[in-house]
C-alpha positions in Angstrom: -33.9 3.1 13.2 -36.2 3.9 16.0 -39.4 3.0 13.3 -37.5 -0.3 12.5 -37.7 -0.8 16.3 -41.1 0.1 16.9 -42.3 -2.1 14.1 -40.3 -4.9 14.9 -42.1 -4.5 19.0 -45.6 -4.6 17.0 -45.0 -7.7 15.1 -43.9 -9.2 18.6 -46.6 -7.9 20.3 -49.3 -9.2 17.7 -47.3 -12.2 17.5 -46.9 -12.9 21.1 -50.9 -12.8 21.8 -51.1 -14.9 19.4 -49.1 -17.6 20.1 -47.1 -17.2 23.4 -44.6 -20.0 22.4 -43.7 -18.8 18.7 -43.2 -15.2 19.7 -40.7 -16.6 22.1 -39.1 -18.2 19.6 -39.3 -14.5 16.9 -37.8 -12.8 20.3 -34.6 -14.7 19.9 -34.2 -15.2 16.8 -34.4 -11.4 16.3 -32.4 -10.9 19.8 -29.5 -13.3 18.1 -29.6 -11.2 14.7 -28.9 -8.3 16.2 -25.9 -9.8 18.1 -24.6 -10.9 15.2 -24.6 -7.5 13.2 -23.3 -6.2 15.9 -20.7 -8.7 16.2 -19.7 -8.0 12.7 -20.3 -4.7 12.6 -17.2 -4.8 15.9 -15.1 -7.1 13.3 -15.2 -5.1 10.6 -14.1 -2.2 12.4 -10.7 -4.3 13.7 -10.3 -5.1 10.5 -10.3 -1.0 9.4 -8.5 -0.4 12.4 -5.7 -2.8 12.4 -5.5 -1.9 8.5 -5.2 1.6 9.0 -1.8 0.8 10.9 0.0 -1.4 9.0 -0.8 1.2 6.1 0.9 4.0 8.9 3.4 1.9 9.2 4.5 1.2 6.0 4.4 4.7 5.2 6.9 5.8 8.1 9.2 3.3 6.8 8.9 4.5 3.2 9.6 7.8 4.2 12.6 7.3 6.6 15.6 7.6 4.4 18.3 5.6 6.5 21.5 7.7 5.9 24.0 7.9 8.6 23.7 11.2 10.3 27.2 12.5 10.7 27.6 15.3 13.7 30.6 17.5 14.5 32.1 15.8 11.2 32.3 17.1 7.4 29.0 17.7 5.7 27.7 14.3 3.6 28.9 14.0 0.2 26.0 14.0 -2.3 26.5 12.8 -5.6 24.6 15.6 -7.3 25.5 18.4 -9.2 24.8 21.6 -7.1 21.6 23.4 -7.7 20.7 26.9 -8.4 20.0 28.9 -5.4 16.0 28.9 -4.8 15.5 25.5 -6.3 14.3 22.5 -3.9 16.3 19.8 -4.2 14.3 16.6 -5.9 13.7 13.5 -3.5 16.0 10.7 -3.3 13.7 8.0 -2.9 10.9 6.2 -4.7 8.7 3.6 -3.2 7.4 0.9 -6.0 4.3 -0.8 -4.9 3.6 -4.0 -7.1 0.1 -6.1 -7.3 -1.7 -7.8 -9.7 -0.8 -6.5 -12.2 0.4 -3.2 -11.4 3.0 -1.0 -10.8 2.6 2.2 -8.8 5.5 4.5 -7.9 5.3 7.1 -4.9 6.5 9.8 -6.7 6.8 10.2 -10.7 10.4 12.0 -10.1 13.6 12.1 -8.5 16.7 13.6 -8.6 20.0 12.2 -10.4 22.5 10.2 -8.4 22.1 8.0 -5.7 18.6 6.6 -5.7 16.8 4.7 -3.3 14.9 2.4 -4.6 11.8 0.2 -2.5 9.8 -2.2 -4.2 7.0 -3.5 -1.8 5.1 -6.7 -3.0 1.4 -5.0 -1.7 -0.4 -7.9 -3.8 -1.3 -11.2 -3.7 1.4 -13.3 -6.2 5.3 -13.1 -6.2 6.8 -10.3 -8.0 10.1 -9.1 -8.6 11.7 -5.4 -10.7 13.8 -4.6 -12.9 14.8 -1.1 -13.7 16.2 -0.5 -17.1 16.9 2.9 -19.2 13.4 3.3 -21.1 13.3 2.1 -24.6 15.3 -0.9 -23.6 14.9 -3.9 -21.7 18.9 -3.9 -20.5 19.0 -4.4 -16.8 20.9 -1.5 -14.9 19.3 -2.7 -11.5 17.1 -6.1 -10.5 15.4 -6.9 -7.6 14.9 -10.5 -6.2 11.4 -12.0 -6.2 9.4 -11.1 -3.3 6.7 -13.0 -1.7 3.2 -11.1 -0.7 3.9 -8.5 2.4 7.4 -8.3 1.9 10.1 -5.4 0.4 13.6 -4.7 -0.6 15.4 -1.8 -0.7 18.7 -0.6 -2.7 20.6 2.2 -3.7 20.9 2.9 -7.4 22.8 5.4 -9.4 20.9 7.0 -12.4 21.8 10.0 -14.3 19.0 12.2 -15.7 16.5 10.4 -17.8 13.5 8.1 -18.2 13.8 4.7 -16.8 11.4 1.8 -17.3 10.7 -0.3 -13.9 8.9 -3.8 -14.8 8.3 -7.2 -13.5 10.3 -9.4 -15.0 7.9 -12.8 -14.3 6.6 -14.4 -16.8 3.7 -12.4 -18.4 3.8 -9.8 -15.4 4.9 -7.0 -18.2 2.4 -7.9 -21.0 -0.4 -7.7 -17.8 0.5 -4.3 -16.8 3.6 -4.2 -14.8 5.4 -1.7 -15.9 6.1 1.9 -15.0 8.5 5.2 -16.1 10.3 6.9 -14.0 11.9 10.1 -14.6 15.6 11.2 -13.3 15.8 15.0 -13.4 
């Protein structure tokens, strides 16, 4: 940098015993580059910045499962067989990010039962989802169409399995929009 710099003074310095006027002129125009990098440079950092927290965001909201939290009262029911002592119980809740032409799910697996389901539009075009056991196209859950930036959330009860989650738009499917899910 401090080379760039030191050329850049000798080129002024030549230029300005040249011609007093013109290295003026190569002053400023060099003067106002730099500003504008700089400027830019300032922009694109925002631009990281205020990207960075919508990205936070989003991912506190994914991972807040809104149950009602019941004190001094009986324990919540859950509608899953009970597990073997020692075994971690599987997550509840899948996020389903959808852009062109994509489907990406926050975790492959999830436990049978009641199942939270998100699908967040992260792209560009509409999209909607449909989750249906895999092998079939028979609709056991749909989600309305979502414009870009929004989501949807909804409670779904699957036993253990492989489900197929796909955009039902036209073409969305055949593009790539489709996505197993596994129910243990």
């Amino acid at each position: 940098m401090r080379r760039v710099a030191l050329a850049l003074a000798l080129v002024l310095a030549v230029s300005a015993a040249a011609a007093p006027v013109e290295a003026r002129t190569v002053a400023q125009h060099a003067k106002r580059a730099a500003k504008k990098k700089k400027c830019a440079k300032r922009h694109r950092c925002a631009t990281v910045r205020h990207a960075t927290r919508l990205a936070r965001r989003a991912a506190a909201e994914r991972l807040t499962d809104a149950r009602p939290l019941m004190y001094g009262g009986p324990a919540p029911k859950r509608d899953r067989p009970a597990e073997e002592p020692g075994t971690p119980a599987l997550p509840s809740f899948v996020s389903v990010a959808a852009k062109e032409f994509s489907l990406t799910l926050s975790r492959p697996l999830v436990g049978a039962g009641s199942v939270r389901i998100e699908l967040r539009n992260t792209g560009e075009d509409p999209h909607n989802l449909v989750v249906s056991p895999e092998g079939t196209h028979t609709p056991l859950a749909s989600f309305s169409e979502l414009d870009p930036g929004s989501y949807e959330r909804r409670s779904v009860t699957l036993s253990p399995g492989r489900y197929q989650l796909w955009c039902s738009l036209e073409f969305h499917e055949g593009y790539g929009m489709s996505v197993s899910l596994r129910v243990q």
